[in-house]
N, C-alpha and C positions, 0 to 999 in steps of 0.2 A: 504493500500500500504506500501511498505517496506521505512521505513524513508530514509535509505541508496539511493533509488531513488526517492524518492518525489520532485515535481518540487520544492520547498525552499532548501533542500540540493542539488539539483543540478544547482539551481539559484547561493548558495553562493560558491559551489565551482568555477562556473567560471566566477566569480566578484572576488573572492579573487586570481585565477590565472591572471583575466587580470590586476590586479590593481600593485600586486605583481610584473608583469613582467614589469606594465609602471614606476613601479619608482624605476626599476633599472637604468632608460636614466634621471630619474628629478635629483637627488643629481648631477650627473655629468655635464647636461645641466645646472644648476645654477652654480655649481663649477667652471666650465671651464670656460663658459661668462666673468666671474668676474676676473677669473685669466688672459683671453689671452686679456682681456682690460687693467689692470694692466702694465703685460707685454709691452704693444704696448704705454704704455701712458710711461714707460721707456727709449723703444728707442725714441720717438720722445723728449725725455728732456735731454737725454744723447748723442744719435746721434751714439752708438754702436751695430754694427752687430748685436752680441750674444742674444741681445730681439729682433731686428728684425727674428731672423730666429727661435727661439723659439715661438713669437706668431704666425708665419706660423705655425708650428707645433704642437702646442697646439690648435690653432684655428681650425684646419682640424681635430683632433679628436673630439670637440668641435662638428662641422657641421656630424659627423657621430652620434653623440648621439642625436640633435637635430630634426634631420631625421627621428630616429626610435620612439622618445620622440611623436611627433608631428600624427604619423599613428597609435600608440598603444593607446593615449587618445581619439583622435577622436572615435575607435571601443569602449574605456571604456565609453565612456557618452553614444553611444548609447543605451548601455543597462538598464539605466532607462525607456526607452520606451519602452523596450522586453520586460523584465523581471520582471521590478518594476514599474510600469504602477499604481497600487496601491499607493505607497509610491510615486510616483509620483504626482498623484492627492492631495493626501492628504497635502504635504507641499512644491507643487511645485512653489507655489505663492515668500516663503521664500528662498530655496534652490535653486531657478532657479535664484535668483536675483544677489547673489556674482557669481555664473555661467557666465552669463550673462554678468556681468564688467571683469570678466577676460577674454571673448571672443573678447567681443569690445576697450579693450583696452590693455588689457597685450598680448595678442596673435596678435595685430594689431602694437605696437611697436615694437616686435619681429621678424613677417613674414618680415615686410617693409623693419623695417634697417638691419636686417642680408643681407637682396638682396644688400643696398648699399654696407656693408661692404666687400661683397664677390667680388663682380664687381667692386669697386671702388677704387681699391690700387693706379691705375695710372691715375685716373679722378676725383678724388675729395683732397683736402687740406690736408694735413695730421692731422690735431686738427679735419678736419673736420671727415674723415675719423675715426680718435680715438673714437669721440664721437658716431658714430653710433653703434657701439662694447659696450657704456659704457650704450646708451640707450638699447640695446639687453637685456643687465647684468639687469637692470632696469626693465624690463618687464618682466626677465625669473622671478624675487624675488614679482613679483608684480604678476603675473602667481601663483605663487604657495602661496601666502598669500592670497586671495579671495578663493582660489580651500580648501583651510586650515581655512577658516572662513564659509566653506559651512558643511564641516565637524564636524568644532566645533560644529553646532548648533544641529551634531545629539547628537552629545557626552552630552551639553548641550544648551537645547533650549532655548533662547532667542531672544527678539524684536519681537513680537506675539501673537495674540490672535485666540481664535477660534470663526470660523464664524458662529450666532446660526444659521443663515439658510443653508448654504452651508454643515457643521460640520467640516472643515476643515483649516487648521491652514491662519493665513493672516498676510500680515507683517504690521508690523506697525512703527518698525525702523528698517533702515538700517544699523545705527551706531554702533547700540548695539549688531548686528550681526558682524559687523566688528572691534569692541574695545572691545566687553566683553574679561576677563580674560583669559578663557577656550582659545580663538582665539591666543590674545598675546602672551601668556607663548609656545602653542603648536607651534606658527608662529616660534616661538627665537628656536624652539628645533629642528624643523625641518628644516629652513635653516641652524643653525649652523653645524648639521650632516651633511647637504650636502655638506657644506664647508669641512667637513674632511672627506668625500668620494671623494671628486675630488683631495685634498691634497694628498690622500694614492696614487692615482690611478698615480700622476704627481712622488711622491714620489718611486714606484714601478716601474715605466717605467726609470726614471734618475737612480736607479738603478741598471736595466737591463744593463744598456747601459755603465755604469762606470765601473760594474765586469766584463762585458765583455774587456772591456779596461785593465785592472786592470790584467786580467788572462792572456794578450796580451804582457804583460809586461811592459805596460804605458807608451809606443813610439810610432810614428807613424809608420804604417807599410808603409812597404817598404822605411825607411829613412837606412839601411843598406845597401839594394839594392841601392839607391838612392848613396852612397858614393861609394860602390863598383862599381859603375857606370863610377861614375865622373875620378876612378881613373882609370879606364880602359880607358877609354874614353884618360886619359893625357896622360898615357904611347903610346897608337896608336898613337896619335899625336905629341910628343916627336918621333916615330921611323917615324914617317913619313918624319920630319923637318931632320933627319938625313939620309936618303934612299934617293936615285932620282928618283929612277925605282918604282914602282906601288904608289906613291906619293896619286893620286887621289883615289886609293881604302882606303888605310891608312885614307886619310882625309874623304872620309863618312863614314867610319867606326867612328870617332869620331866625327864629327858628332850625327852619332847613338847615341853613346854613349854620349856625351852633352843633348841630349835631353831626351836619358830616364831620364836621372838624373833629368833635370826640371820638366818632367812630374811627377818623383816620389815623388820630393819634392813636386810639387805643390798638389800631394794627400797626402801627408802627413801634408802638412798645412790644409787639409779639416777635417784632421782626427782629429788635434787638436781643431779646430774650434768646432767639433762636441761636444768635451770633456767641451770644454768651456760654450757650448751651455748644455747640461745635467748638467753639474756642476751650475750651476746660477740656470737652475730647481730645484735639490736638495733641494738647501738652500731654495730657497723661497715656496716650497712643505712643508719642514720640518716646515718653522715657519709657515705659514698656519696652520697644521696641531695639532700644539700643540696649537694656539690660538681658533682651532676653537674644539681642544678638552675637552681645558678646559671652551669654553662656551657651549658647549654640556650638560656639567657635573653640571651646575651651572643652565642652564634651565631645565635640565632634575629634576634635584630636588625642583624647583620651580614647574614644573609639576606634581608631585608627589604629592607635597602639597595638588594640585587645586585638582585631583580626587578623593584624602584622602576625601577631602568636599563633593567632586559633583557626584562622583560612589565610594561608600565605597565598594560596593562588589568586581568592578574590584582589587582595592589594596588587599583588604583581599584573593582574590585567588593568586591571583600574589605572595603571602607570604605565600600563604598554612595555613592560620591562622583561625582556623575552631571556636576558641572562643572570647569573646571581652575578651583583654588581659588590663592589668595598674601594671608594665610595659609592653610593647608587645617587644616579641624577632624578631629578621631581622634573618628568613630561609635563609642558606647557603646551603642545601641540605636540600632536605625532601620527601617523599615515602607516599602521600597521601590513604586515603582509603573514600572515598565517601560516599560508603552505611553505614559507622560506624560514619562517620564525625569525622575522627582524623589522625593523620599521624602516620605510623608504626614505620619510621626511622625519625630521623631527626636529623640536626645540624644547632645550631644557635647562634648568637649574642648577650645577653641579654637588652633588654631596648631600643635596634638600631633601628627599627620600631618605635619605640617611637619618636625618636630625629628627624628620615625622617621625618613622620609623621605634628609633631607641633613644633617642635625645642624645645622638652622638652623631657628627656628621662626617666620619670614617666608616661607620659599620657597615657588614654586608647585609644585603637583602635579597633574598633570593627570589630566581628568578623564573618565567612562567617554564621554559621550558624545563629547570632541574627538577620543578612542584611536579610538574605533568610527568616523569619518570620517576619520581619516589613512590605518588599515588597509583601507577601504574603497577609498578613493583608490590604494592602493600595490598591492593585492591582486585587486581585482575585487569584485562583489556587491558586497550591499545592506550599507551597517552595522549593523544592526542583526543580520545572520549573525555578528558580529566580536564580538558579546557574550555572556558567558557566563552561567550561571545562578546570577542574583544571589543569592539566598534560600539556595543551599548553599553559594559562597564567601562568602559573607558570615557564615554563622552557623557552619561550617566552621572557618573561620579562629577565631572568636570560641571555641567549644568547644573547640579546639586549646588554645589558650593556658587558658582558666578552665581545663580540669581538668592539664595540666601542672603550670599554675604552683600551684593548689591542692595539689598533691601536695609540691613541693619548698616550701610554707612549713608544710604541716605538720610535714614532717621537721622541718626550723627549729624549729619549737616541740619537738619529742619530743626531738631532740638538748639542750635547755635543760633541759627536766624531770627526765631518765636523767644529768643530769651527772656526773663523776667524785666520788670518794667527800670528796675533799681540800677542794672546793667548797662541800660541806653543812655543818652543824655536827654534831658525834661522834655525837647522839643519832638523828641521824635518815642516818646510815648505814649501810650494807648487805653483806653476802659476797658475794662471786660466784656463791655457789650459791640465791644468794635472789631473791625479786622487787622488782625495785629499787622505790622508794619516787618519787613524782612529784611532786616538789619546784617551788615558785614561786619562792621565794625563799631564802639560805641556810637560816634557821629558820622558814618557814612550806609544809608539804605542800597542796597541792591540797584541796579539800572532797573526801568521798567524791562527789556526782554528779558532779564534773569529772573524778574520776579513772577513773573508769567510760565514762563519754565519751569520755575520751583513749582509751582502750584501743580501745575502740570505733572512731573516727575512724581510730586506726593498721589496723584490719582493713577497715574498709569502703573505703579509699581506696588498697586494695591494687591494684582496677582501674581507678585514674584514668588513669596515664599508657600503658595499652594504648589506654585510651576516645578520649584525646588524639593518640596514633599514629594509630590509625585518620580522626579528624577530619581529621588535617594531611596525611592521601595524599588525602584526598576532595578538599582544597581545592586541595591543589598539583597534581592530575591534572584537575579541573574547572573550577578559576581559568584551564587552559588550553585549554580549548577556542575554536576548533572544531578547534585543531593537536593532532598525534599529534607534530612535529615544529616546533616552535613557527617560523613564515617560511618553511618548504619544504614540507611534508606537509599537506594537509587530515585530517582522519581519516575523511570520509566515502571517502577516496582508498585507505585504506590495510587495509579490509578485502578478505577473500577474496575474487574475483568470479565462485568455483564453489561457491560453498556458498551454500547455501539456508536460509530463517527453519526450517522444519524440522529441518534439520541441527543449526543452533546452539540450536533451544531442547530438542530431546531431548539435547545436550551438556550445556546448562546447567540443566537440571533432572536430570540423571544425578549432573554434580558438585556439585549444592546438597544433592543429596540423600546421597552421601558424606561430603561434609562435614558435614551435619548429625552423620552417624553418630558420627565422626573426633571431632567437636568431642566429642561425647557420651563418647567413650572417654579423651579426655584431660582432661577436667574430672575425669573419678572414680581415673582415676590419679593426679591431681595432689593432688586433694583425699584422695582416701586414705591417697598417704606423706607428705602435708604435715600432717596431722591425727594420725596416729601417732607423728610428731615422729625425732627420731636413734636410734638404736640404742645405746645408750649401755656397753652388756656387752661391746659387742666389745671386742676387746682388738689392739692395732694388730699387722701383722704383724714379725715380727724383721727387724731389718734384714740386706741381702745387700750385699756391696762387689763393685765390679767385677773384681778378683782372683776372687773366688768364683763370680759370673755367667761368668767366659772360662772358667774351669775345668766348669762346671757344662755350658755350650754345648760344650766340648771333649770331657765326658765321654757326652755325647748324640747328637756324630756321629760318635761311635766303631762300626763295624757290628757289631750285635748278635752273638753265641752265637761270638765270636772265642776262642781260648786265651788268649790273652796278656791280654784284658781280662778272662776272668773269672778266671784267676789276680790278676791288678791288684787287682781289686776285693775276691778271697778276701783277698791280702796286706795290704790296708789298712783291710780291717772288724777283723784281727785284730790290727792295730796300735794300732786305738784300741780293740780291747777290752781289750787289755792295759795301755791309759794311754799306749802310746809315742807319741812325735811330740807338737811342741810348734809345727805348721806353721800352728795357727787354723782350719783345716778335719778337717771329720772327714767320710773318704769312705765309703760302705758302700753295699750292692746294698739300697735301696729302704729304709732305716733312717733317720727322724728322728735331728736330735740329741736329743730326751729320750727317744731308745730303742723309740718306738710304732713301728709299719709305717707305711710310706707307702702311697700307692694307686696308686705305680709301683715296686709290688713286685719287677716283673722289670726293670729299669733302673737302673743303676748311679749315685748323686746324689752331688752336693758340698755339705754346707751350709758355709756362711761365716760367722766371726763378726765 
């Protein structure tokens, strides 16, 4: 059969599309939890607007990536059982077990308190309320550390033996599934990225929203209209104070005119609001974003170490390095040739590979062809099965890194230019509710093209570190081949052996073709509430203590149409109609405290103050 359709190339192409597409929603579901919990833990210490209406805003993006996160993984695990039914069997004892803890417990903190969080803005305590948001953020990082400790063990196996009767692997720690090395270093590299995939995303969207301000000419609109209003509005009414005859047209005519003016101002205090609300994202997107660049940069090279050790083949292809080298050069370009085992073009670094490597820039590093005749020796078959495909580890890896690290030095720059107000000189500083000014130096702003650029640059580079995620699963799942199990499993071993190319490719053209859709649906909901920006008129809801919540809970599993509670409830609507009681709650049958109806007209409520 033609390899191009064999059920293993058509198993891995769609494992590596579903996997690819689910963790375009992980980086930003971990990022956002953690950010719009931040956020919400701000206003409640500070008690200002500008975080309350940005964790709305943030949060609702938030609950769209969490959505599609949540349907895309569910289809990805099924396909051990379709497809990999084999490598199933074989280490499902080990691999189902960090599985297994992040279903029962990271995906169980997640579903529960996200429901509080969402429903509970004006029924639960606001600490209480924060904390369910902080538990979410707690279970997305705990989600994705077991889902990353299942993974390590293919990369490197450990906590394990094989069973002589069964032949198949057994666990034997759990721990050492979830502390070895391989685990930790890839846990710190992948969270950190996601933190700078949510940073960019937060970073790109307060962007959008400030050059758009910024191109508006950084006024509220309609505050022109708004005076030209006002002044129309005085003159009518100045002719009217002077005229006897049509008096009363004159006067609603200004009328009229008083009131567009307040309506205009009062949108143009929303507009500013808005400014204020994006400007605070900014900043705290930008530091984000350099913090979580430079821990990217710093586990990414701790990582590098570990697989120096633990798959020298994957590094040796990743650097195109076809001989064991002392010094070993770092490829900055290179034009491999395979069947020669050498590279035609290349440019490199001298000694740089070395210093990645062992933090010595003499040492040797070996190279793919000595790997490809050890594991040939060790394993069976030809070396040349032992080699991976260079042209996508290779430029894989290389993409990984340029648009990561691209992203956390533009932050770098954006964070310099938005500096705080105290850093500029007086004349070239800004209100909160303004568009900050893109300062080089204390007393010199940017040229207009630079500044237009920058702005530019913060929006265009919003999808770097998704672009870079995706790179660095390409490389660290194809660096590894021909293992599914890197020293125990082949992966031609570990697909299904009842399913058929038919099978899998009406599977994989079913969900590419979902996913198309899916993708479709979430780009225009993202783009839609990222583009219409905060909602800035809400007005937060009052706060409830938890005296008031136990009473409120008390007062609701009380069983309906009883005497005793509906005299209860007669006696104490008519306690606070009359002013009495100085208890801080006022009880009534379905009655706000400012006196409106509620829409649990027939139920008796407690509000708190």
């Amino acid at each position: 059969m033609d390899l191009a359709l064999a059920p293993e190339t058509l198993a891995r192409w769609q494992f590596g599309i579903t996997t690819v597409y689910h963790f375009l929603f992980v980086p930003l579901t971990i990022s956002l939890s953690a950010f719009t919990a931040g956020l919400e833990t701000a206003w409640i210490r500070t008690g200002k607007e500008k975080y309350f209406h940005a964790t709305k805003f943030w949060g609702k993006l938030f609950l769209i990536n969490i959505a599609m996160g949540v349907v895309t993984g569910i289809v990805q695990e099924f396909q051990f059982g379709m497809n990999w039914s084999a490598y199933s069997r074989f280490v499902g004892d080990v691999f189902g077990a960090p599985l297994a803890m992040e279903a029962l417990i990271a995906f169980f903190f997640e579903s529960t308190f996200v429901g509080l969080w969402i429903f509970g803005w004006d029924k639960l305590p606001r600490k209480l309320h924060c904390a369910c948001i902080w538990i979410v953020a707690v279970g997305t990082l705990l989600s994705a550390y077991f889902i990353l400790a299942a993974n390590s063990f293919m990369q490197h196996p450990n906590g394990y033996v094989i069973d002589p009767h069964t032949h198949r692997a057994r666990l034997t720690s759990i721990v050492s599934v979830l502390t070895q090395n391989t685990t930790l270093v890839q846990g710190a590299h992948t969270l950190f990225a996601s933190f700078l995939t949510g940073a960019a995303l937060v970073v790109g969207v307060s962007s959008f929203h400030l050059w758009r301000a910024k191109r508006a000419g950084g006024a509220s609109p309609g505050v022109g209209v708004s005076s030209g209003a006002g002044a129309s509005g005085v003159g009518v009414s100045s002719g009217a104070r002077a005229s006897v005859a049509g008096s009363s047209v004159a006067g609603s005519s200004a009328a009229e005119g008083v009131s567009g003016a307040r309506a205009s101002v009062g949108a143009g205090r929303s507009y500013d609001k808005k400014i204020g609300v994006m400007r605070t994202s900014l900043r705290a997107g930008l530091v984000l974003a350099v913090i979580a660049g430079m821990g990217t940069a710093v586990s990414g090279d701790a990582l590098g170490k570990v697989m120096f050790q633990q798959q020298p083949m994957k590094m040796a292809a990743a650097e195109a390095l076809w001989k064991t080298s002392s010094p070993a050069p770092f490829s900055i370009f290179a034009v491999g040739d395979v069947d020669k085992g050498h590279n035609t073009v290349e440019l490199s670094v001298p000694g740089l590979l070395s210093f990645l490597a062992h933090d010595d820039f003499r040492s040797s590093v070996p190279g793919i062809d000595d790997v490809a005749r050890q594991e040939a020796a060790e394993y069976g078959s030809s070396p040349r099965d032992y080699i991976p495909d260079i042209f996508v580890t290779f430029w894989g890896f290389r993409l990984m890194m340029g648009f990561g690290m691209t992203s956390a030095a533009a932050a770098f720059v954006g964070l310099w230019t938005t500096r705080r107000r105290f850093w500029l000189a007086p004349r070239f500083r800004t209100a909160e509710d303004e568009v900050p000014r893109l300062m080089l130096t204390r007393h010199r702003e940017l040229w207009p093209a630079a500044t237009r650029w920058s702005w530019r640059i913060g929006i265009l580079t919003m999808g770097f570190p998704l672009a870079a995620n995706s790179f660095g699963w390409v490389f660290t799942e194809m660096g590894r081949q021909p293992w599914v199990v890197y020293g125990l499993m082949k992966t031609s071993d570990a697909v299904s052996p009842g399913v058929t190319t038919f099978d899998i490719a009406t599977s994989l053209s079913v969900f590419t073709l979902l996913y198309a859709v899916l993708a479709v649906i979430e780009v225009r909901l993202m783009a839609r509430y990222a583009k219409a920006g905060p909602v800035v008129d809400e007005q937060p809801p009052p706060p409830v203590t938890f005296t008031g919540l136990t009473a409120r809970l008390a007062a609701l599993a009380e069983p309906a149409g009883g005497d005793a509670g509906a005299d209860g409830a007669g006696a104490s609507g008519e306690q606070a109609a009359s002013g009495g009681g100085n208890s801080g709650a006022v009880v009534g049958a379905g009655r706000d405290p400012d006196g409106s109806d509620s829409a649990e007209s027939d139920k008796p409520m407690i509000f708190a103050y």
